[in-house]
C-alpha positions in Angstrom: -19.9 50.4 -11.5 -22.9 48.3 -11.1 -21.8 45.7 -13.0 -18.7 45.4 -10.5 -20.5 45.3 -7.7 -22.5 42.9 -8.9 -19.7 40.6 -9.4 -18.6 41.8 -5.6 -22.0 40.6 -4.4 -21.8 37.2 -6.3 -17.9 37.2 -4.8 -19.3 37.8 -1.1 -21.9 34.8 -1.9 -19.5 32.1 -3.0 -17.2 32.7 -0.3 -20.1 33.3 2.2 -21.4 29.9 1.9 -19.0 27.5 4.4 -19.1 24.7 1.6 -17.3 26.9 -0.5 -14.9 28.5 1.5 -13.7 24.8 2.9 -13.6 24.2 -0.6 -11.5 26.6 -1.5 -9.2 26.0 1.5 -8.6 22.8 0.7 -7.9 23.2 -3.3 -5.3 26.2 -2.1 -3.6 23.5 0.3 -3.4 20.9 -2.1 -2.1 23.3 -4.8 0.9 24.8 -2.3 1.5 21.3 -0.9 1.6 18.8 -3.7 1.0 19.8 -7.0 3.8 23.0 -6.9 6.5 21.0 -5.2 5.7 17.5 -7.7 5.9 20.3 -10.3 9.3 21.8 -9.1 10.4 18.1 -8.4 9.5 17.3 -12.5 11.0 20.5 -13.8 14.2 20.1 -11.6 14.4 16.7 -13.7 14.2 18.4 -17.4 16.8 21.1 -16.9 20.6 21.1 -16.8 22.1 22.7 -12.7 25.6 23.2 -12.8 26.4 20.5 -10.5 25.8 17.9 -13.8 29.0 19.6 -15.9 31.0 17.1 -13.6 29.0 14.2 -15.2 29.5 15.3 -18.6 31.0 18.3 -20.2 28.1 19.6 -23.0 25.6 20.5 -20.3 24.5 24.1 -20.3 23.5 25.0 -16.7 19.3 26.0 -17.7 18.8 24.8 -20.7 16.4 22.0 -21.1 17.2 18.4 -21.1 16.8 14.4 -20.9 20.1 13.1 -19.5 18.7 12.0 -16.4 15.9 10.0 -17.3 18.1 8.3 -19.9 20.5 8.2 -17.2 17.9 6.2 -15.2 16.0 4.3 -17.7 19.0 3.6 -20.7 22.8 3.5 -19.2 25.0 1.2 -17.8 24.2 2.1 -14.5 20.4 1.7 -14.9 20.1 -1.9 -13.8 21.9 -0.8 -10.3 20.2 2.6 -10.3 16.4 1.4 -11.2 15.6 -2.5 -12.5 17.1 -3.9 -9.6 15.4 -1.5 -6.9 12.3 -1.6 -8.8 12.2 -5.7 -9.2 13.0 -6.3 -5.7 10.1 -3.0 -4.7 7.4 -4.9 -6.8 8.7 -8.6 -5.1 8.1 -7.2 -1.9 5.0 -5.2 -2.8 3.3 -8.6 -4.2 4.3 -10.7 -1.3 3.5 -8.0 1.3 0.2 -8.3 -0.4 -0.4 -11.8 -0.5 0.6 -12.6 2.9 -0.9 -9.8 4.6 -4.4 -10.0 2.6 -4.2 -14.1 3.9 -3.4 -13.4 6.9 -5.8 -10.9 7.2 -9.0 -12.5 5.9 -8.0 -15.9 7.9 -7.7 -13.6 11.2 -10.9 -11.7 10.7 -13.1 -14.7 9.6 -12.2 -16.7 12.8 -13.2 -13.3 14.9 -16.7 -12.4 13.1 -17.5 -16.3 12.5 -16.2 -18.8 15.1 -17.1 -18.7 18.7 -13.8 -18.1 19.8 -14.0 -16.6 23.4 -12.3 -13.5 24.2 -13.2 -12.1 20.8 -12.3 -8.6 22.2 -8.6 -9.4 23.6 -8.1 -11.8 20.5 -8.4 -8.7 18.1 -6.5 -6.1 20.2 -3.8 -8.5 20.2 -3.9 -8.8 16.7 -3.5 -5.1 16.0 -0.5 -5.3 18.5 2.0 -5.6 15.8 0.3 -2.2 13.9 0.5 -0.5 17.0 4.7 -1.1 16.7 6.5 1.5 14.7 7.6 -1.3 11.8 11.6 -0.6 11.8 11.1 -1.9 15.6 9.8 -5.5 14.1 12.8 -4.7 11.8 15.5 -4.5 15.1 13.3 -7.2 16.8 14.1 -9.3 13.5 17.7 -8.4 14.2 18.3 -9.5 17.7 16.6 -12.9 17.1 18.5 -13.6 13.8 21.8 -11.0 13.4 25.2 -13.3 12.1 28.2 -12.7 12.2 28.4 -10.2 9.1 27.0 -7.1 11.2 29.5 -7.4 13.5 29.0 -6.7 17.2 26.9 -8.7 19.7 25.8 -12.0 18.5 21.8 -12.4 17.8 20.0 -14.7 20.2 20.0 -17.9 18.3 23.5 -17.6 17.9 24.5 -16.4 21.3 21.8 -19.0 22.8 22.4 -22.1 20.3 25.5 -21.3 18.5 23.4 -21.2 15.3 24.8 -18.6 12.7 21.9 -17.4 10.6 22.5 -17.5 6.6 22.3 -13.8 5.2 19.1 -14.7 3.1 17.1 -15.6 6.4 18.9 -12.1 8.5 18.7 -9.8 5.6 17.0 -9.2 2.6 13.9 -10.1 1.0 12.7 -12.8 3.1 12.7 -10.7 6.8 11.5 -7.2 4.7 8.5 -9.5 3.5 7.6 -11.0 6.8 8.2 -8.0 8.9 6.4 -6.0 6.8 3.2 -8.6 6.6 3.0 -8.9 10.4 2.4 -5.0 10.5 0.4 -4.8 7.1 -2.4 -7.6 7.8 -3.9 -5.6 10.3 -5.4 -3.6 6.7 -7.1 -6.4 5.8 -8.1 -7.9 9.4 -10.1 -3.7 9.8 -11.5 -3.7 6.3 -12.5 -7.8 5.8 -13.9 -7.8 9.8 -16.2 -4.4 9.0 -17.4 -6.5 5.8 -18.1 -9.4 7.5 -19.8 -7.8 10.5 -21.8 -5.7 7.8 -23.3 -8.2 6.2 -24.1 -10.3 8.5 -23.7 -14.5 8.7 -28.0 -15.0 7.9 -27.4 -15.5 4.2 -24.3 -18.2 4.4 -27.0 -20.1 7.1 -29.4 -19.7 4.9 -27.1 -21.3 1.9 -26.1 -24.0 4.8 -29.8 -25.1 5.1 -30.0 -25.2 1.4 -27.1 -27.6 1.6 -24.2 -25.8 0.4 -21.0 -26.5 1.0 -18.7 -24.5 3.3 -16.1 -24.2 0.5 -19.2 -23.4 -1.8 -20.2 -20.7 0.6 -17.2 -19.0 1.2 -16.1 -19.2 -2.8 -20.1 -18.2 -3.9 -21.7 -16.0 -1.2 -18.7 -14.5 1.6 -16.0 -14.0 -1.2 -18.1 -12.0 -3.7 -19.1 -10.1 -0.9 -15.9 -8.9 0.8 -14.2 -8.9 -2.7 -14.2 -4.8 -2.5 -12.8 -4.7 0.8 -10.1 -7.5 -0.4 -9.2 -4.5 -3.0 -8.4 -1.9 -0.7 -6.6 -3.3 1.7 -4.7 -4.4 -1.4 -4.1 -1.1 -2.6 -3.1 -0.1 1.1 -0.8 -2.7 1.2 1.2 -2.6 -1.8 1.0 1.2 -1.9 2.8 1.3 1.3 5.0 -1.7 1.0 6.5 -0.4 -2.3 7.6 3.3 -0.9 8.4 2.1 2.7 11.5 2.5 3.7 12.7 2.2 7.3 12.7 -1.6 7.2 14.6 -2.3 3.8 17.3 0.0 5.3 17.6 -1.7 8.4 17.3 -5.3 6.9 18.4 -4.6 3.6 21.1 -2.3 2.7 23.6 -4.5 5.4 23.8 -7.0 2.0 23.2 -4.1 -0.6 19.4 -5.2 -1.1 17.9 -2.2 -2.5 14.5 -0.9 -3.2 13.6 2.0 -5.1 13.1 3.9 -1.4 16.6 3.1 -0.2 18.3 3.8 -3.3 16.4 7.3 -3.3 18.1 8.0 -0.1 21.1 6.8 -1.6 21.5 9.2 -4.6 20.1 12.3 -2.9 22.8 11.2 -0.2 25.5 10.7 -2.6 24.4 13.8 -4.1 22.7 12.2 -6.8 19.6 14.7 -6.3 17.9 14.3 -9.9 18.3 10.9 -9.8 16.6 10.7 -6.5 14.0 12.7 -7.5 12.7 10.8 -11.0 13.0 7.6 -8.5 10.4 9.5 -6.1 8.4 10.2 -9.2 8.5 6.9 -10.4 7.0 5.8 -6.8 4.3 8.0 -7.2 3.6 7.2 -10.7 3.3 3.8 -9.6 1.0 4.5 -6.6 -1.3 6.3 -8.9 -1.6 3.5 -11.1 -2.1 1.1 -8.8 -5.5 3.4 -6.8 -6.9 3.8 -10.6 -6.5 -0.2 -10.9 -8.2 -0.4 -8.1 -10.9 1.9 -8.6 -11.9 0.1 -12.1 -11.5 -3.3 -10.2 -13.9 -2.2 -7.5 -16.5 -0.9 -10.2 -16.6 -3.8 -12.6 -17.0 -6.2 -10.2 -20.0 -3.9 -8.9 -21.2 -4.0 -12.2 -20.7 -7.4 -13.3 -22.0 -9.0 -10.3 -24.3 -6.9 -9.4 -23.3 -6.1 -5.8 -25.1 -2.6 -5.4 -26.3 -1.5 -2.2 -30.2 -2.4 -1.5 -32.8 0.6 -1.4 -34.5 -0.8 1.9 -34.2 -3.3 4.7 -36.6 -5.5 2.7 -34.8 -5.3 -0.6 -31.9 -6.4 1.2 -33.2 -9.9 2.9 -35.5 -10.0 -0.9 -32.1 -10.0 -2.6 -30.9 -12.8 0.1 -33.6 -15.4 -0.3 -33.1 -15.0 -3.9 -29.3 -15.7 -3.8 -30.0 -18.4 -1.7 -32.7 -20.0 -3.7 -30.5 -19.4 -7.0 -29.0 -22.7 -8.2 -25.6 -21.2 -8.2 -25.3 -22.0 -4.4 -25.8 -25.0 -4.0 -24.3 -26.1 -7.6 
C-alpha cells in the first residue's frame, strides 16, 4: 500500500508541475491528430478493401498487400499517376524558390540598406500580395491573360487588344511559378529584413573603409551572415510550393498540368482513395526530407564558418574588427 501511494504522490507531482502537464497536452494532441491518422492513412495503403476486387480479381478484402505502391511507383499508369505530378511539383518547388528567395533578398536589402523614403509604406506594400488569398492572384492571372480555350468572357488583353494568349503563358507552369513567387517572397523579404536589421550595417562600413568592394562585401561579410535565414525561407517556400494546391487547379488542370496535389484530389475524387493517399504520403515524405536538409545545412554552415552567437556585446564588435581586419575582406 505504501509503495502505491508512493507512486500516487510521484503521479500528483509530475502532473502538478505546469511544465509537465502542457507537456503532456501537447504529446496527447500530436498523437490523436497526426501520428494515428498518418498511421491509419499508411495502413489503409498495405491492406486489400473490397472496393480493389474491381481492379483485379486475386485481392482478398484484409489481407496484407503492395499493389498500390506498385501501382504508383511500377505500372503503366505510373508516369501519369506520379513522375509527371512529381517532375512538374519539384519544377515548381525549385523555381518558387529561386524567384521568391531573389526577390526577397533584392526587396529587403533595398529596405534595411538604401535610403529609400517611405520605408514603412514601401514594405506594407510589399506584403500586399501575402495578404491576398494566392488562388485570387491565380483568377487575377486569369482575367488579364484567359484565351479562348476556357471558353466564356474573353481576358483583358484579348478583349482590350485582340491579343489571344498562348496556353503556356495562361496556363501551366509559367503563371503557377509567378503567381506563386509574388505571394512566396514575402518569406524571404520577413526573414532576410530581420537579419539584416539584426546585425546591423557597422561591420560592411567598416569593410568599406578598409576598401572592400561592394560585391566583396555582400559575397564575404552580408551573405555569410543571412545565409541561415536564406535556408528557411527556402524550406518555407518549397515546402509550401510543392503541396499547394489551389493555384495549380485553377491555372493548371484547364491543360491537364498536374502536380502531385491536384492529382491527389483527382484519385480520391475518381475514387482512387489509396492512390491518393500514398501521393499525400509521398508529400509528406518529401517535406520531411527537405526540414532535415535544412536543419544539417543550417548547422554545418554554423560550424564550418563559425557563425555562433557572441557571449557579450563586446565579443560581438571584438569579433567584427577582427573580420574586418582579416585579409579575406578586402582580398
Amino acid at each position: 500500500m505504501k509503495r502505491i501511494e508512493r507512486k500516487l504522490n510521484q503521479c500528483k507531482h509530475i502532473l502538478g508541475n505546469p511544465y509537465n502537464a502542457i507537456t503532456a497536452i501537447a504529446i496527447a494532441a500530436l498523437v490523436f491528430l497526426i501520428v494515428v491518422p498518418v498511421w491509419e492513412i499508411i495502413r489503409t495503403t498495405l491492406i486489400w478493401s473490397p472496393r480493389d476486387l474491381r481492379l483485379t480479381e486475386s485481392a482478398i478484402p484484409g489481407n496484407f498487400t503492395l499493389f498500390h505502391w506498385i501501382r504508383i511507383f511500377h505500372s503503366n499508369i505510373s508516369k501519369t499517376l506520379f513522375y509527371i505530378p512529381l517532375r512538374n511539383s519539384l519544377l515548381i518547388g525549385i523555381s518558387v524558390s529561386a524567384l521568391s528567395i531573389s526577390l526577397g533578398s533584392i526587396f529587403a536589402y533595398i529596405v534595411t540598406r538604401t535610403d529609400l523614403p517611405y520605408k514603412k509604406l514601401f514594405s506594407f506594400l510589399l506584403m500586399a500580395p501575402y495578404i491576398l488569398p494566392s488562388w485570387y492572384l491565380s483568377m487575377a492571372w486569369l482575367i488579364i491573360f484567359k484565351n479562348e480555350r476556357a471558353g466564356g468572357r474573353p481576358g483583358f488583353l484579348q478583349a482590350l487588344f485582340s491579343f489571344n494568349a498562348p496556353n503556356w503563358l495562361a496556363y501551366g507552369l509559367v503563371p503557377v511559378v509567378v503567381t506563386l513567387s509574388l505571394h512566396y517572397y514575402a518569406y524571404t523579404f520577413l526573414l532576410v529584413s530581420s537579419a539584416l536589421n539584426s546585425i546591423g550595417g557597422d561591420l560592411e562600413e567598416m569593410a568599406e573603409i578598409k576598401g572592400a568592394s561592394r560585391f566583396t562585401i555582400l559575397r564575404k561579410i552580408t551573405f555569410p551572415l543571412i545565409l541561415p535565414s536564406l535556408l528557411s525561407s527556402f524550406i518555407l517556400t518549397f515546402s509550401k510550393a510543392i503541396g499547394t494546391f489551389g493555384v495549380p487547379a485553377f491555372l493548371g488542370l484547364r491543360v491537364r498540368f498536374y502536380t502531385l496535389s491536384t492529382m491527389l484530389y483527382s484519385s480520391i475524387r475518381s475514387r482512387q482513395t489509396v492512390e491518393g493517399y500514398i501521393l499525400s504520403i509521398i508529400l509528406i515524405v518529401m517535406a520531411m526530407l527537405t526540414i532535415f536538409m535544412n536543419q544539417k545545412m543550417i548547422g554545418s554552415n554554423r560550424v564550418g564558418r563559425g557563425l555562433t552567437a557572441p557571449t557579450s556585446h563586446t565579443n560581438r564588435h571584438t569579433v567584427r574588427y577582427r573580420a574586418v581586419q582579416s585579409n579575406d575582406i578586402t582580398n
